[in-house]
N, C-alpha and C positions, 0 to 999 in steps of 0.2 A: 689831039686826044690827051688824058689825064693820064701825066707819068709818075710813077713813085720814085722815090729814092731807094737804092738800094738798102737793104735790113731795115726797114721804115716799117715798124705795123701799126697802120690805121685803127682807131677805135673811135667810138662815138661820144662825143662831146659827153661831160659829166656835167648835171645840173643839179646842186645842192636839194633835194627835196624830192627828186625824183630819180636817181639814179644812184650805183655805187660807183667804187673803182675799178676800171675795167681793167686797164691798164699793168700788165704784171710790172713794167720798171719800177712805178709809179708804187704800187703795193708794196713793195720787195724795200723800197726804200722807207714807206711809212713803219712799215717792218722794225726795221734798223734803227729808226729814230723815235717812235712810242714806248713809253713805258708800261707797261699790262702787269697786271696785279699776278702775284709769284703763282698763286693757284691753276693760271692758264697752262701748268708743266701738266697737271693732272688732266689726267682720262677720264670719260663719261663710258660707263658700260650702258648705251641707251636700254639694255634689255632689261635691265634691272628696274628705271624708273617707272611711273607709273604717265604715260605719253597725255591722256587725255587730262590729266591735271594739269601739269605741266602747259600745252599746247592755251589751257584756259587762261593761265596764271603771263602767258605773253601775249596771248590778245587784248587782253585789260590794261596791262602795264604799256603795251604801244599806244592803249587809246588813251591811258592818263598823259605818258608825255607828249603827245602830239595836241592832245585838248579836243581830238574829237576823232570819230573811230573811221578807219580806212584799212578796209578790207587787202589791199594791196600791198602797205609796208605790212601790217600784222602777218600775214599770207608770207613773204619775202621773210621777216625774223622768225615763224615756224620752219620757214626749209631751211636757213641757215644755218640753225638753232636746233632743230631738233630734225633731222632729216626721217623719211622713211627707210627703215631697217629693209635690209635684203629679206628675202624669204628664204627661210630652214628647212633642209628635210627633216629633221629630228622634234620629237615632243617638247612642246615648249612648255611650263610652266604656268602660274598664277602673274608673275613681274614677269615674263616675253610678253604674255597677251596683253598685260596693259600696255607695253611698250609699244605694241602693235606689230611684231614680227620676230620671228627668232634670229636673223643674222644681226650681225654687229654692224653700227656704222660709227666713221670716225667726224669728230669735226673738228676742229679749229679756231679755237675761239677767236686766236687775236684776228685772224681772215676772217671770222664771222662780225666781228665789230668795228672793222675797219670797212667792208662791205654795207653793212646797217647805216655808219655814222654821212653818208651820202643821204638817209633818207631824215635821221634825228637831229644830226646835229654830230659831231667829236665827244660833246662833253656829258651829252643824252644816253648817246651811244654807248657811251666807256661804261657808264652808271648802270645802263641795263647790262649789257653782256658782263660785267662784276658780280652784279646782284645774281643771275639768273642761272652763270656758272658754278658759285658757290651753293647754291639749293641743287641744282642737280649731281654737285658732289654730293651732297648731304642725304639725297635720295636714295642712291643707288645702296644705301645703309641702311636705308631706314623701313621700317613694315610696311608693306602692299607696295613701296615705290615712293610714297608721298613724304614731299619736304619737312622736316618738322617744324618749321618756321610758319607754312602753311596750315599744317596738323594747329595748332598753338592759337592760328588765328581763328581758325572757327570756332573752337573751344571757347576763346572769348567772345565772340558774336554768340555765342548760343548762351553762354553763361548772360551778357547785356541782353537779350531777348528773354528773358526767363526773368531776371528784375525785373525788365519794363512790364509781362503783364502783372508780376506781384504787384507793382504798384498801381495799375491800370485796376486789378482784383482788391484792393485793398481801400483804393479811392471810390471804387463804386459801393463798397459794406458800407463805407462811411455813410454816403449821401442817402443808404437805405435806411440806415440803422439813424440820423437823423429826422429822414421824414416820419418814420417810424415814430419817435418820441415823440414828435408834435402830434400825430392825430393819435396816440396814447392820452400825452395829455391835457388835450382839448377834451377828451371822452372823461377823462377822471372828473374835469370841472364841472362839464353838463351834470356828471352823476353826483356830484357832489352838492351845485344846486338845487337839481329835482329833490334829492334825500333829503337835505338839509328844510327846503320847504316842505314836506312832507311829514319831517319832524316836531317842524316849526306847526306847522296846524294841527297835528296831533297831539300838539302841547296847548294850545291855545285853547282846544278843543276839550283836553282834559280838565283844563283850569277851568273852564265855560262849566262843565259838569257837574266839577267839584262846589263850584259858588251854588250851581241850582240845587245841589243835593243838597247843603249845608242848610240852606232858606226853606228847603222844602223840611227840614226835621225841625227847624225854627220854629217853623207857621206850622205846625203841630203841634211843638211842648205847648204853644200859648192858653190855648182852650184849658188845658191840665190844669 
């Protein structure tokens, strides 16, 4: 039979890409020896953020650096990252409900991205839980919950979406207001021809007149 070692605890093999650190020794000393950006002292009140931005803004950012989306690390950096809050007896507000509950939960960033960097990478890893910790400071400040870094970004997609049709609206006046001229002044020519011959034989016509009339008071004086 399989004997253990006395104070031995087993844990399940780590595989870079599918697994974190189980291992508390193991943690406790990455602990000790990573350096974590000074912000990790601060607290996140999750009640105050706004959860379903948030929850958006880290499934995108796992599918950028992984290069393609998995439902399972994405899934693994929301409970890390942004746990679900206990449930309150008390009325919650406009920021609990985005949060999605009224009790407080606490996390840990640097366990939360020493745990991650199993599924990212160390250097992946550090870079999202830095970036992602500093916006959820910034929320828990900021109106309705939302990061202003985030706020800032749609601003400018709305603002590049609003040029692109002016220019979209501005390039199609063109091509109107071109075809426009040309069957304008293809129509002036016609009318300018028809008029112009019309002229032209109403002049011909007059001249025609004037010769007959002149001959016709001629061939009159003569008998005189």
């Amino acid at each position: 039979p399989l004997q253990l070692l006395p104070n031995y605890q087993f844990t399940m093999p780590t595989i870079k890409g599918t697994a974190s650190v189980t291992d508390n020794h193991a943690q406790l000393k990455l602990l000790r020896s990573t350096t974590f950006p000074s912000n990790f002292s601060q607290k996140v009140d999750f009640t105050k953020i706004h959860r379903g931005v948030i929850q958006h803004w880290i499934e995108e950012r796992i599918t950028a650096l992984l290069g393609f989306e998995d439902d399972i690390v994405g899934s693994t950096a929301v409970h890390l990252f942004l746990p679900e809050a206990a449930p309150s007896s008390s009325e919650g507000g406009e920021a609990t409900t985005a949060a999605g509950g009224g009790g407080e939960a606490e996390v840990d960033p640097r366990r939360a991205q020493l745990d991650l960097a199993g599924f990212l990478g160390e250097k992946e890893a550090a870079e999202f839980a830095s970036e992602l910790w500093t916006m959820m400071l910034d929320a828990q400040t900021a109106p309705a919950g939302v990061p202003r870094k985030l706020v800032e970004k749609k601003k400018e997609e709305m603002r590049r979406q609003r040029e692109l049709q002016q220019q979209q609206q501005q390039q199609q006046q063109q091509r109107q207001g071109r075809h426009g001229y040309g069957q304008g002044q293809g129509q002036g020519h016609s009318m300018y021809r028809d008029g112009g011959y019309s002229r032209d034989s109403g002049g011909r016509d007059g001249r025609d007149r004037g010769r007959d009339g002149d001959f016709g008071r001629k061939t009159d004086a003569k008998p005189n």
